[in-house]
C-alpha positions in Angstrom: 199.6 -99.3 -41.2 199.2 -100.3 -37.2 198.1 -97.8 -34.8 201.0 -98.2 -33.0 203.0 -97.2 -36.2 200.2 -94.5 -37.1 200.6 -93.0 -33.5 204.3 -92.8 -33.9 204.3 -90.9 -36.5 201.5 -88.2 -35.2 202.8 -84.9 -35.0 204.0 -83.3 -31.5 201.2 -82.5 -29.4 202.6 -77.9 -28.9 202.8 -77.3 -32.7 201.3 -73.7 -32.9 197.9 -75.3 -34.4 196.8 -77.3 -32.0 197.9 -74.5 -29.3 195.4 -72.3 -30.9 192.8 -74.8 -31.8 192.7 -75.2 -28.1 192.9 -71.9 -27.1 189.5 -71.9 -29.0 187.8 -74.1 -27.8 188.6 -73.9 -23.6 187.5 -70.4 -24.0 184.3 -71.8 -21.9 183.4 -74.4 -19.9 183.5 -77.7 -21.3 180.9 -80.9 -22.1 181.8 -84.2 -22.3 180.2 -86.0 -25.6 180.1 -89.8 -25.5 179.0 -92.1 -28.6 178.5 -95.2 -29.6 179.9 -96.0 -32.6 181.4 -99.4 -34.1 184.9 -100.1 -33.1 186.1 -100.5 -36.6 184.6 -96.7 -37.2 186.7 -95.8 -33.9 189.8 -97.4 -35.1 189.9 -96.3 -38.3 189.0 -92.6 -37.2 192.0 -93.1 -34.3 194.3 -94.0 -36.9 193.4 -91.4 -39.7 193.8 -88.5 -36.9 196.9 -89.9 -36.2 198.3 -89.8 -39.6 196.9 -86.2 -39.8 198.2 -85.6 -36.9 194.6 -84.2 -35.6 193.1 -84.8 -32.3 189.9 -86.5 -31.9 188.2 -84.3 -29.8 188.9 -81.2 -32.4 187.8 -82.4 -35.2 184.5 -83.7 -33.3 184.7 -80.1 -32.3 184.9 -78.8 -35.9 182.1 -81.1 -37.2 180.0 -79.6 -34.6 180.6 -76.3 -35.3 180.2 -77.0 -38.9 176.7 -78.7 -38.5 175.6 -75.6 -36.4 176.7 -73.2 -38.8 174.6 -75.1 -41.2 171.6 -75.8 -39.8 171.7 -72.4 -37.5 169.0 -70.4 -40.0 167.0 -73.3 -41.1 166.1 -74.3 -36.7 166.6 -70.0 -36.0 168.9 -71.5 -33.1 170.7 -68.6 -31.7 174.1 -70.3 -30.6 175.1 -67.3 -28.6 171.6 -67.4 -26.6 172.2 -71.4 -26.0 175.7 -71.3 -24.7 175.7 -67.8 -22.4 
């Protein structure tokens, strides 16, 4: 499938999911992340989050969080005392 065709069939951009999701995660200020990555690994990842009709930044978001969660006892990183 194109991207063209994988964009067209993403989901609307106010289902109640997303409005939430970013509800979440503008509750503070935000960062911007850039990496470099391969542009096949970008294109593929564009186009699956399109099919799934996920956003990028959210799912970078949620693998984030995840990682954190995971690793948060192991460093003793306090997220609360990092962020506020």
């Amino acid at each position: 499938m194109s991207l063209k065709a994988a964009m067209a069939t993403k989901q609307s951009r106010t289902h109640a999911g997303k409005e939430s999701a970013l509800a979440a995660v503008t509750s503070e200020p935000m960062k911007r992340l850039n990496a470099n990555i391969p542009a096949s690994k970008h294109t593929a990842l564009k186009v699956k989050a399109a099919k799934e009709g996920k956003d990028i930044s959210a799912l970078v978001n949620s693998w984030i969080n995840e990682y954190l969660s995971k690793n948060q006892n192991k460093y003793k990183i306090n997220i609360e005392n990092l962020i506020g």
